[in-house]
C-alpha positions as YAML, in Angstrom:
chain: A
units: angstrom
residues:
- id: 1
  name: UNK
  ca: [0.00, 0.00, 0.00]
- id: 2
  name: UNK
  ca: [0.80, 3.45, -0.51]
- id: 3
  name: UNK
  ca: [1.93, 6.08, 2.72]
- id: 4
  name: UNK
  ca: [-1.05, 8.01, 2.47]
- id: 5
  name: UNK
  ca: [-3.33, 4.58, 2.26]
- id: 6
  name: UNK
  ca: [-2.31, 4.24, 5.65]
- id: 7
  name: UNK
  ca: [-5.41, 4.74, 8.03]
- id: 8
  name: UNK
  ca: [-4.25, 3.53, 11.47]
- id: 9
  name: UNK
  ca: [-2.66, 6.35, 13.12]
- id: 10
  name: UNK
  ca: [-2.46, 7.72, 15.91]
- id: 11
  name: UNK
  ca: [-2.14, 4.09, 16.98]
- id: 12
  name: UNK
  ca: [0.33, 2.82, 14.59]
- id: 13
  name: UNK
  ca: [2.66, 3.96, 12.00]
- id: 14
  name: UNK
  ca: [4.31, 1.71, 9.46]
- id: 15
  name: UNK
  ca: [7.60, 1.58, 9.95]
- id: 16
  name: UNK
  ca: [7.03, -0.23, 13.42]
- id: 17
  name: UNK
  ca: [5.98, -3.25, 11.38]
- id: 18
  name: UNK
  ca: [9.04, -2.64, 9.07]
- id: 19
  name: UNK
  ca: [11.49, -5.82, 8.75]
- id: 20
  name: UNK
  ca: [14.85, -4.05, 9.90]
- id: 21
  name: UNK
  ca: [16.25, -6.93, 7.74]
- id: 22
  name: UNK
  ca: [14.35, -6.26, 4.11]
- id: 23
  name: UNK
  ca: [16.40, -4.87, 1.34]
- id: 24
  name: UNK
  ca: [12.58, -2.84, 1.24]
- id: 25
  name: UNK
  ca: [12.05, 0.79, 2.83]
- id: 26
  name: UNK
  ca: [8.80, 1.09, 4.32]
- id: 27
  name: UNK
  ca: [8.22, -2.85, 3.77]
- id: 28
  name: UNK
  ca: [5.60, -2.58, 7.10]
- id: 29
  name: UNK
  ca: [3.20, -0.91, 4.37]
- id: 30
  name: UNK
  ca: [3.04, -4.65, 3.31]
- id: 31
  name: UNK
  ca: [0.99, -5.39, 6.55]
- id: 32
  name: UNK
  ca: [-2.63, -6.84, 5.27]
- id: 33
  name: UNK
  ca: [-5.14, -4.08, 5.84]
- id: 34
  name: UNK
  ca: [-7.32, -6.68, 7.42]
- id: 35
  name: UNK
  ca: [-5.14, -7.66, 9.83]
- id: 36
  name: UNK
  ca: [-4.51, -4.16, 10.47]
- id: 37
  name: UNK
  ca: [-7.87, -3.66, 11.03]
- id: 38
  name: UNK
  ca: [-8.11, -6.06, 13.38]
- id: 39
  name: UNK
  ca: [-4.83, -4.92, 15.50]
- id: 40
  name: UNK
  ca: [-6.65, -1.48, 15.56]
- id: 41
  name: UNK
  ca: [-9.72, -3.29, 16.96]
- id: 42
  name: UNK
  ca: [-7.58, -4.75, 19.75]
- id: 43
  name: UNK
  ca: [-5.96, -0.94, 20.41]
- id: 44
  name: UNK
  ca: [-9.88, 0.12, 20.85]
- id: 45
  name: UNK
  ca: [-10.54, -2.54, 23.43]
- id: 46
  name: UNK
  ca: [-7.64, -2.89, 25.45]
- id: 47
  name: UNK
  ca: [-7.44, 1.15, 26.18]
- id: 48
  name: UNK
  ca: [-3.76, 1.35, 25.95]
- id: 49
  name: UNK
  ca: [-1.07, 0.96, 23.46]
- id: 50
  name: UNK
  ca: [0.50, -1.75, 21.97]
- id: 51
  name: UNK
  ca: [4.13, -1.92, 21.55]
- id: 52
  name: UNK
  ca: [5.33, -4.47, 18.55]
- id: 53
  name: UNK
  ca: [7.77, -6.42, 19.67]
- id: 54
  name: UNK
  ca: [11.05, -4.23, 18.92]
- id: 55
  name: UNK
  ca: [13.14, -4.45, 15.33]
- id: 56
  name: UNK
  ca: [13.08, -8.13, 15.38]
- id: 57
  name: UNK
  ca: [10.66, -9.02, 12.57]
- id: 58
  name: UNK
  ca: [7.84, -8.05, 14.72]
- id: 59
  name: UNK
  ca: [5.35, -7.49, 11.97]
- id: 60
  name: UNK
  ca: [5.78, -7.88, 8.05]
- id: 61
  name: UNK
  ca: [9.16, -9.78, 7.47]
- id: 62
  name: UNK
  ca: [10.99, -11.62, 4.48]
- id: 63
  name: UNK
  ca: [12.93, -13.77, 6.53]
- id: 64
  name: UNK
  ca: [13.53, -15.13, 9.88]
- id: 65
  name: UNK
  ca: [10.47, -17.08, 10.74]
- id: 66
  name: UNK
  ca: [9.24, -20.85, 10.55]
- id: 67
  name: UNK
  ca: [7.98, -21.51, 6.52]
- id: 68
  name: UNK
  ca: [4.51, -20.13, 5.45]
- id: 69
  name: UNK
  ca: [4.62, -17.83, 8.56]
- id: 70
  name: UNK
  ca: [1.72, -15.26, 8.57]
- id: 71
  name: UNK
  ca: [4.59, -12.46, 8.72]
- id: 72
  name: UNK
  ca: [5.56, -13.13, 5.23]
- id: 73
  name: UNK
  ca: [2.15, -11.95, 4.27]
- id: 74
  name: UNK
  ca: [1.64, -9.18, 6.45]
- id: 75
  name: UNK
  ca: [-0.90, -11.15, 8.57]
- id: 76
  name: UNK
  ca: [1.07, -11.10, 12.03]
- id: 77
  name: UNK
  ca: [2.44, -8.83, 14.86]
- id: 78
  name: UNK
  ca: [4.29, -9.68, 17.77]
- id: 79
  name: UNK
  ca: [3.18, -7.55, 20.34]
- id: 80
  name: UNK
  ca: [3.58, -6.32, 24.10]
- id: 81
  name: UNK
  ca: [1.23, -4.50, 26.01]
- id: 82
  name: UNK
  ca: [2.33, -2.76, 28.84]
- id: 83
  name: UNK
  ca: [0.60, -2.45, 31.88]
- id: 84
  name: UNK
  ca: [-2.48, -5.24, 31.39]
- id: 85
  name: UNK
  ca: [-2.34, -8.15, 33.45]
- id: 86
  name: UNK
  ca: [-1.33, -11.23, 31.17]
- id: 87
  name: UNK
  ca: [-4.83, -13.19, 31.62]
- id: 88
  name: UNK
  ca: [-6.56, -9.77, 30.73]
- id: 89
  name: UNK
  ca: [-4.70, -9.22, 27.72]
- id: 90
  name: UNK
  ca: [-5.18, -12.87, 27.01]
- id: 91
  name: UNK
  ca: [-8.87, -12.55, 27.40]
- id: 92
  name: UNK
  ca: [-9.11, -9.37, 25.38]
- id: 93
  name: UNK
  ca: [-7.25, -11.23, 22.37]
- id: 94
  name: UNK
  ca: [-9.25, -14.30, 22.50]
- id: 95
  name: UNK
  ca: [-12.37, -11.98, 22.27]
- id: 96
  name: UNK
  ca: [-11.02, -10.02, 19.29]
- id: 97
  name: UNK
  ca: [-10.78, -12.91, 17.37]
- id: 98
  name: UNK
  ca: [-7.25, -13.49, 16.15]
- id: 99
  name: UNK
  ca: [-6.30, -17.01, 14.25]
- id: 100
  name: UNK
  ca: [-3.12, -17.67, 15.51]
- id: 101
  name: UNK
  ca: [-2.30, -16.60, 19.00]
- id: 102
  name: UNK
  ca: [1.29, -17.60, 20.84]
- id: 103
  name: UNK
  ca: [2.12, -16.38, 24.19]
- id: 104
  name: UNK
  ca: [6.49, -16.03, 24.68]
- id: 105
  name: UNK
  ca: [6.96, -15.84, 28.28]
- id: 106
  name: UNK
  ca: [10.78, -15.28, 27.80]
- id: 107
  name: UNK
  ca: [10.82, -12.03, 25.89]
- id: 108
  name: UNK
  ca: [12.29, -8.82, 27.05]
- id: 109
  name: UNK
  ca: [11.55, -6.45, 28.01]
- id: 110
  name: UNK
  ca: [8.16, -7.91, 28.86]
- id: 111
  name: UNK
  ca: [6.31, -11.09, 28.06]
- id: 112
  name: UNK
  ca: [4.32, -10.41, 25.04]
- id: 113
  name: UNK
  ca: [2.04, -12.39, 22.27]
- id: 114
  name: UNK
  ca: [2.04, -13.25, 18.63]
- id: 115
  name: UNK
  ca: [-1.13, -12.96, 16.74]
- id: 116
  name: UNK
  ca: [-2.33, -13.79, 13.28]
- id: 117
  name: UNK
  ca: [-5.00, -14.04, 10.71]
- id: 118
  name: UNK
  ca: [-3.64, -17.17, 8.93]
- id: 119
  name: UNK
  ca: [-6.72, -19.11, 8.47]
- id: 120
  name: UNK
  ca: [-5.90, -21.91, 11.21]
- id: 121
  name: UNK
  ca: [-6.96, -22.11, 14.85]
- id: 122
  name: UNK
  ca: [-3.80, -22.19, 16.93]
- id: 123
  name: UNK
  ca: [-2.82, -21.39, 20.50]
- id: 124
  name: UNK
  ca: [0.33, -21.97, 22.21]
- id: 125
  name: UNK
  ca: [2.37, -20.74, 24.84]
- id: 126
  name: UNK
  ca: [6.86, -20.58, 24.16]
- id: 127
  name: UNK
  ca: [8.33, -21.53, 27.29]
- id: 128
  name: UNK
  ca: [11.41, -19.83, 28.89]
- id: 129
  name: UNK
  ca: [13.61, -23.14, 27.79]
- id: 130
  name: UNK
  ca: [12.13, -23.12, 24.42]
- id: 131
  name: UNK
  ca: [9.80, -25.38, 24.23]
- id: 132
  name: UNK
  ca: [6.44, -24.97, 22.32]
- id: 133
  name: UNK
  ca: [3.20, -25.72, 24.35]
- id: 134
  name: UNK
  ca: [0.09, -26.30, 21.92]
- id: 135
  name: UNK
  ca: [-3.29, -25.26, 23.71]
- id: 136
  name: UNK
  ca: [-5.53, -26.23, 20.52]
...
């Protein structure tokens, strides 16, 4: 999409969904307005901002990921939100209705969550050693 296509400010700009890593400037205009949409719903609901999760591929990237991740298409944002007890943000996410949804106890500078519109029920939680916990 284009800069000025752009419609969800003043919670989000692109470039925090930019892939630090892409050979692309401004490649988090690639996010999926949908899922945009949806991330903007969450921002309504939960009453205070969401921080995606720093430079590391946190929302459109062209590398870095497991194969077919929803972040290749724009469809996925690692996020924190500071401030909300985890089982509140939890609920609030479920309710929202993201696809994919991955809580990562071990990330800094706070725990945070993954969510997706990739067409596929999933839950899980990333332990602190690693290991991946499916809740579907």
């Amino acid at each position: 999409m284009k800069k000025e296509e752009w419609t969800w400010g003043p919670y989000f700009h692109w470039s925090e969904f930019d892939d630090p890593k892409s050979m692309e400037p401004d490649s988090g205009l690639n996010m999926d307005p949908k899922f945009m949409d949806k991330l903007f719903s969450l921002r309504e609901n939960i009453g205070t901002p969401i921080a995606v999760h720093g430079a590391a591929r946190g929302g459109y990237a062209s590398g870095g990921h497991a194969g077919g991740s929803a972040h290749y298409l724009g469809l996925a944002a690692d996020i924190h939100i500071p401030g909300i007890e985890i089982n509140q943000q939890s609920n609030i996410i479920r309710d929202i209705g993201f696809d994919g949804v991955g809580f990562y106890e071990h990330w800094k500078p706070m725990p945070g969550f993954h969510v997706d519109m990739a067409n596929r029920r999933a839950r899980w939680i990333r332990t602190s050693d690693g290991l991946y916990v499916s809740l579907s």
